[in-house]
N, C-alpha and C positions, 0 to 999 in steps of 0.2 A: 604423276602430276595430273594426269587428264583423271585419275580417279578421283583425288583431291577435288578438281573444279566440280565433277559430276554432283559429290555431295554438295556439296557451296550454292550450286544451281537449284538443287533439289530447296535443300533451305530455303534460298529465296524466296522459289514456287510457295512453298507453304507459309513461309510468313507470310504473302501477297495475299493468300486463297484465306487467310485469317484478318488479313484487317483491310480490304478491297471495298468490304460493303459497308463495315462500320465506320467511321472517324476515329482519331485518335482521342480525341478528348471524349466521347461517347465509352469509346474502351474503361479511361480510367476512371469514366463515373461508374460505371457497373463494378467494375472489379473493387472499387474502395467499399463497396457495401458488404463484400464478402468476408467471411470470417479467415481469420490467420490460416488453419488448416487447410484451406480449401487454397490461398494465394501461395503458400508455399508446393506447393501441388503444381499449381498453374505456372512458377517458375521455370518448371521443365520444358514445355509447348513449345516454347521459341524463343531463342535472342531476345527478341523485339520483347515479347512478353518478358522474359528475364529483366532486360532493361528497364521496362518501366517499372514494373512493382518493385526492383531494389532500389529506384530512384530516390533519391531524399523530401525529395517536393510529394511522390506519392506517399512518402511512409509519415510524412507530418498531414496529409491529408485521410489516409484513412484513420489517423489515431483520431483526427477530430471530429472525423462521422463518427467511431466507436462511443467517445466521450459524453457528444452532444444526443446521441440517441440512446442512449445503455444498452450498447447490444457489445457481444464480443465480451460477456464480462464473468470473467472465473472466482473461484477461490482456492485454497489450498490450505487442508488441516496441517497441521503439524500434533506428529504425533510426540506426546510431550513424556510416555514411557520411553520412547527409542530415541538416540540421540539423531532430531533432524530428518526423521524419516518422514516427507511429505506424500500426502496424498492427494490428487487433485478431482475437482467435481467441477461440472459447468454449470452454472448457474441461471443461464440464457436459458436452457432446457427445464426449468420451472414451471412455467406458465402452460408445460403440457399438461400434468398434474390435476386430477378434478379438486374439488374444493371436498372432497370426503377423505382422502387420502392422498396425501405429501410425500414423496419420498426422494431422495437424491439416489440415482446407481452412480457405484463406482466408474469413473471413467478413466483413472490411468494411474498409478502411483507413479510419481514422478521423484527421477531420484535425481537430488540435489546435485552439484558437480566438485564440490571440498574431496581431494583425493586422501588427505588423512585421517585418522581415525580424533574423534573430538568428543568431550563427554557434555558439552552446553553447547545449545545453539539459538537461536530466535530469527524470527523478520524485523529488522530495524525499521522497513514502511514500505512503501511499494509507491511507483510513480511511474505513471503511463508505460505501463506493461513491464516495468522493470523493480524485480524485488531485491529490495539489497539485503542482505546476512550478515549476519556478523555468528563468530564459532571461535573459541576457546578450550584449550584443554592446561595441564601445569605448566606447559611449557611455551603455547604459542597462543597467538589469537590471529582470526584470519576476518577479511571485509572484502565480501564480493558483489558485484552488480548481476544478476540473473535475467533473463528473459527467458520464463520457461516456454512459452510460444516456441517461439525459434531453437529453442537449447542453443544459445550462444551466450557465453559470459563473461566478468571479466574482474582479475583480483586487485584489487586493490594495494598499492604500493604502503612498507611499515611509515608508519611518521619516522620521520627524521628524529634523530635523540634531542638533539638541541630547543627543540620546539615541544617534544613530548613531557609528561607530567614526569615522566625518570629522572628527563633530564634538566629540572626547573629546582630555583632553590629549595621545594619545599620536599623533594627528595623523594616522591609516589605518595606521600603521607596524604591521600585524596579520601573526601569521606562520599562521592560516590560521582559514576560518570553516566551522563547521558548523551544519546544519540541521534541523529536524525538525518533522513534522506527527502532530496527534491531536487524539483528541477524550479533554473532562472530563464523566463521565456525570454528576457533583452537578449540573453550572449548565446540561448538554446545549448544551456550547459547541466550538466548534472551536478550535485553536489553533496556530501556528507560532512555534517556537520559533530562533532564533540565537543562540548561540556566539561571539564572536570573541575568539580568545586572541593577544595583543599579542606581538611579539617584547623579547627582554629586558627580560620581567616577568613574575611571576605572575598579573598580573591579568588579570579576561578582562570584555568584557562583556557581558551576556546579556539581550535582549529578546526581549518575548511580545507576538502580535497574538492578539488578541480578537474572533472574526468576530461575536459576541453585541453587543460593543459598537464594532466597527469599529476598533478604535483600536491605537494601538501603546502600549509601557509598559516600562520597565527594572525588572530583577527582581537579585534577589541575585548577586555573581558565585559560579563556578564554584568548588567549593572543592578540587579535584584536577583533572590534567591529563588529555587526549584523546587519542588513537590519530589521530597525524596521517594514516592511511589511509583516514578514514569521512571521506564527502561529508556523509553525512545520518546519524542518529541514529534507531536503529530503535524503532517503537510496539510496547508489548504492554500489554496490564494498565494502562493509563491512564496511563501512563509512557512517555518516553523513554530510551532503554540507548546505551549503547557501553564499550568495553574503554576502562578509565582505570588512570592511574598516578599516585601520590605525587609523584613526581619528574618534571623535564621531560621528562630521556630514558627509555626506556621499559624494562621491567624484566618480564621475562614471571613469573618467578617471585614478584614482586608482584603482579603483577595483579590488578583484581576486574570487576564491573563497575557504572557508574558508571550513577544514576539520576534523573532529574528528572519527580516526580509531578505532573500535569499537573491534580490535583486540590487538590492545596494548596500547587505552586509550590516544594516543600521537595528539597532533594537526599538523594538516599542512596545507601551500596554495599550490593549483593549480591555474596554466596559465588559462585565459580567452580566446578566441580567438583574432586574432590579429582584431579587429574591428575600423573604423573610426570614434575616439569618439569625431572627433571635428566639421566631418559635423551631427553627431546625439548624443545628448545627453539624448536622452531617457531613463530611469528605465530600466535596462530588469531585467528577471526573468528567475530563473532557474529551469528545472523540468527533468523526468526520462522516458524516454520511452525506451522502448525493455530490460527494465536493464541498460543501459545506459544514463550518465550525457548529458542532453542538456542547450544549454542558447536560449533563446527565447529573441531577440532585436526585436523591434517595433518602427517602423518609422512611427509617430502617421497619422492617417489619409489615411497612403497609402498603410503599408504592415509589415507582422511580419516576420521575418526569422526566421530558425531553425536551428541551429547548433548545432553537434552530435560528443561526446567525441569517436571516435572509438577506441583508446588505451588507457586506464586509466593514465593522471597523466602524457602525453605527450604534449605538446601544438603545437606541429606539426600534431598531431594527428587529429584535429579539423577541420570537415568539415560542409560544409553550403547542409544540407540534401532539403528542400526543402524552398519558401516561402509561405506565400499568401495575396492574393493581394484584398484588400480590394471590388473592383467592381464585385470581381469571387466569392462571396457567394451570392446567388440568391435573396435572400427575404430581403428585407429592414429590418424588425423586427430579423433580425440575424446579419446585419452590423455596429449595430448600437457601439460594443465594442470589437474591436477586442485585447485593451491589456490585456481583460481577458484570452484570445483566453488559451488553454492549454491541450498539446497532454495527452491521457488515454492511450492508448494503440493500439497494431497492431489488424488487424482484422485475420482473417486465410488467408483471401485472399492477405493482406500484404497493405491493407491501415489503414493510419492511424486515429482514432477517436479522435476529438478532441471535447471537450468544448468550446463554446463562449458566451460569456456574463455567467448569473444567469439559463438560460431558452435557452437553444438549443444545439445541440449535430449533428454537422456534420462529415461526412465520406471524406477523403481527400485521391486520388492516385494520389500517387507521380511522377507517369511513364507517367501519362496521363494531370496531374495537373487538375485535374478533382474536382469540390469540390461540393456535393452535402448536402440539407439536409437529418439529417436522425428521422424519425416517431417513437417516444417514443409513445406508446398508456399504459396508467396506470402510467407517472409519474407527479410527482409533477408538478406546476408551476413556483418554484424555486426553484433551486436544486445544489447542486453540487456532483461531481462522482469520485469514489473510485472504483479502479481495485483489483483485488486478485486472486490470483490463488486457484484451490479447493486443498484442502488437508485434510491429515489424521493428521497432528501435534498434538498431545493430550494435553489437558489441564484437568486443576482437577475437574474442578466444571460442572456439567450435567444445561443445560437449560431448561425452560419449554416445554410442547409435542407441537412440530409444525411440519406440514407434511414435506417430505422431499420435496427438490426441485427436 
């Protein structure tokens, strides 16, 4: 017993000789600036320290320094030969890079936590440091919430049969389903949402999982049609988006985009930009850079623009951020597809990274219209790329031992 108190006492001494000269509130401004690795580190030091950084108040506070600054922010290939096999690069580490030579080094293959063997997988979206998956093989499909920061995660329960498209009149006869993940800041709940739109009928039907209360639940259907081209439905603004249509077949010059707010469950359209859809009738696509709605038009063969929602949900709002121009990416074996072309994210330096095609990953300044390749060393051959911020978000389930990044 008296060796028990000795250590106890010793503890104290050291929490005391750690936060004596500092204040507490002084502690967690410094420590919210620090990157995930380094605070998972710093967990070890002490109690006191343990406590605060696992606290909830501090992990909703460093995600919003991460957020509000772009610091803390990864991505992760997916290598689209091997089922699921991610690779992960930081992104923050850019800006070391001279402006003659780009290159990303390997920083960690990161392996996934699905204990079965699966022959499809993808990222359904990623929201404040939490990637959710979805993986399929003939016999099962599996939906999990990730933090590869932490390696903590957590799977997702099957839909109930009764509420599932199996178990609805129209018997799985669905002509295709989509996905989407986010979070709702009123309840600070997570949520995954499905889609499934029936073949010959307008009906679709649409369930939400609730990681707040575990559970699945059927929500209103859909009340216009999808762009059979999205897998997943993109987050911004507490919302899920994708290009929707009135009609079953698709109509570009109707188009809008179609919304499901993730905070009162309600649907709506947003204004498209005023674009001229009668000298271009191209496909566009809609994606998220900086947090913000953009639409990517491409005018095949010569160039893709990028316009950028700056007010949410205004159509005045909408401005034309930059283009590019098909002869301004260097290397032949990177021109070859540019309506894959699709912004990742800013860099620190404030250009933006894009994807093109399956197999390449250029750096694009906007100020300079500068567009360079940029030197993946250690990724796949085919790939595609997922952004996330690092974070502390807690989940239930602990992953296998992998070093940190």
């Amino acid at each position: 017993m008296a060796k028990e108190d000795e250590e106890n006492e010793k503890i104290r001494v050291e929490e005391s000789v750690l936060t004596e000269n500092l204040p507490e509130v002084l502690i967690l401004e410094i420590l919210s600036y620090l990157p995930v690795k380094s605070l998972l580190r710093f967990r070890c030091v002490c109690k006191f320290w343990y406590d605060l950084i696992t606290d909830s108040a501090f992990v909703k506070m460093h995600l919003r320094r991460s957020l509000v600054s772009n610091t803390n922010l990864n991505v992760v290939f997916i290598n689209l030969r091997s089922s699921f096999n991610l690779v992960g690069f930081l992104v923050s580490e850019l800006h070391r890079y001279s402006d003659d030579l780009d290159v990303w080094e390997q920083e960690v293959v990161v392996r996934h936590p699905f204990k079965l063997p699966h022959y499809l997988g993808y990222v359904v979206g990623s929201c404040n440091g939490l990637l959710c998956l979805m993986t399929c093989n003939s016999t099962k499909r599996e939906i999990l919430l990730w933090n590869p920061s932490t390696r903590r995660h957590q799977k997702l329960p099957s839909i109930p049969k009764e509420i599932s498209c199996f178990g609805s009149t129209f018997n799985g006869k669905f002509e295709y389903i989509v996905n989407g993940f986010g979070h709702d800041p009123t309840t600070d709940d997570y949520k995954f949402v499905r889609i499934v739109k029936f073949r010959g009928a307008l009906d679709s039907l649409v369930t939400v999982f609730s990681l707040r209360t575990n559970s699945w639940r059927r929500v209103g259907n859909m009340p216009f049609c999808l762009n059979k081209s999205y897998f997943s439905m993109l987050f911004a603004n507490s919302a899920l988006h994708w290009i929707a249509n009135r009609e079953p077949e698709p109509n570009t010059t109707s188009s809008f985009i179609g919304s499901f707010d993730l905070q009162d469950e309600e649907y709506r359209e947003l204004p498209l930009p005023d674009f001229d859809f009668v000298k271009n009738n191209a496909p566009m696509k809609l994606a998220v850079l900086g947090g913000q709605l953009c639409v990517l038009w491409p005018f095949l063969g010569v160039r893709v623009e990028v316009w950028l929602m700056k007010e949410y949900g205004v159509r005045d709002s909408w401005e034309k951020q930059f283009s590019i121009e098909q002869p301004r990416i260097e290397q032949p074996w990177v021109m070859r597809n540019l309506e894959f072309l699709r912004p990742i994210c800013y860099s620190k330096t404030g250009e933006v990274i894009l994807q093109i095609d399956l197999d390449a990953v250029v750096l694009f300044d906007p100020r300079r219209r500068r567009v360079r390749n940029l030197i993946v060393y250690g990724a796949p051959d085919l790939f595609e790329i997922e952004s996330f911020v690092g974070s502390l978000v807690p989940l239930n389930a602990k992953d296998g031992t992998y070093s940190c990044w």
